[in-house]
N, C-alpha and C positions, 0 to 999 in steps of 0.2 A: 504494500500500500504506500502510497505516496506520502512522506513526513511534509506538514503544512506548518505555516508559522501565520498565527493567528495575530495581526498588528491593530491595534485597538479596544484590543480582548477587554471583558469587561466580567464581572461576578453577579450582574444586574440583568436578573430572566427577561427584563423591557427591552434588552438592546440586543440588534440581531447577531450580534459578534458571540454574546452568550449561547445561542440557540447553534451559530454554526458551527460554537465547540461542541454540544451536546454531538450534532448528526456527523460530523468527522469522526469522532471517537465511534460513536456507534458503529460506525460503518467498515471502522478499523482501520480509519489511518491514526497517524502517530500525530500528535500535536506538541506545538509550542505556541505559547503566548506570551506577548505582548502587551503591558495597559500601562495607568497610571498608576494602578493601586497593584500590590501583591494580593494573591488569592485562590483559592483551589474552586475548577469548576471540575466537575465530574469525573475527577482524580486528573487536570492538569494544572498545574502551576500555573498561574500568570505572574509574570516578571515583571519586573521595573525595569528602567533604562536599556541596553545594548546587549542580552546576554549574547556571551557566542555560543552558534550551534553550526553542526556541519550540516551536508547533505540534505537543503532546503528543496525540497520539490516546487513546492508551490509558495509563493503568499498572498494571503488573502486577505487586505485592505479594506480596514472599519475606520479610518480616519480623517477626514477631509481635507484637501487638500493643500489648505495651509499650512496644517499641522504634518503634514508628511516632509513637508522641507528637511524640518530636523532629523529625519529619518533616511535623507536619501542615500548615505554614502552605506548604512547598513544596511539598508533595502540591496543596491546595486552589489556590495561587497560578499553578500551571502550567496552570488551566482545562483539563485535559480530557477530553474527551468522557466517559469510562468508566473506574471503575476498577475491574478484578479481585483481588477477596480470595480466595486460595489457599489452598487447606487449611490452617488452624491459623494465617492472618493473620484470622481474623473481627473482627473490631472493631466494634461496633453503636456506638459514639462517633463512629466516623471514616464509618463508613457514612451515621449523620445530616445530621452534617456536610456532606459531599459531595452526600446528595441538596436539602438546603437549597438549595445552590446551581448543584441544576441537573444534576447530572453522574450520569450513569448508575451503577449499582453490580451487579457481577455476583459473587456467592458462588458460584467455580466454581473448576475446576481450567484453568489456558491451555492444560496440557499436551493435555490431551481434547477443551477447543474446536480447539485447533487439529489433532487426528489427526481430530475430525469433520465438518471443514470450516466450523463456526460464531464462527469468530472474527473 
């Protein structure tokens, strides 16, 4: 399964970052997150600040796109494969970026990839 890094992760059942740890994990990829607070959602960790991790499949983008600036060199530095901007993260900045080097870029929702089986 594909290991996802969860950016925006949240411990708050309202926000959809919450909900896309739930159906990740169930579905049996490996997660990392991401927020502003430390927290366990459904046995994952959410982290503070930059942790490092290897072998990033995907990331999947709960932040908007202000707030991803400070994020960009560890977003682009974790090489991986795909990253999904989520409704209302669009960034055409971050999206350049990323495909300059390579990395796939999906303007999608995870939650619908993953109820359609396309993710």
């Amino acid at each position: 399964m594909k290991k996802t890094l969860v950016l925006g992760a949240s411990d708050n059942p309202d926000r959809v970052s919450y909900e896309a740890i739930r159906r990740l994990t169930s579905k049996g990829h490996k997660v990392v997150a991401v927020g502003l607070r430390e927290a366990n959602v459904f046995g994952v960790d959410i982290q503070k600040g930059l942790p490092p991790t290897e072998d990033v499949d995907t990331i999947t983008l709960y932040l908007n796109p202000e707030r991803q600036k400070d994020y960009y060199d560890y977003i682009l530095g974790l090489h991986p494969k795909r990253i999904i901007f989520n409704p209302g993260t669009e960034n055409f900045e971050l999206v350049r970026m990323a495909k300059e080097k390579g990395i796939e870029v999906e303007i999608a929702c995870t939650l619908v990839m993953l109820s359609v089986g396309v993710y």
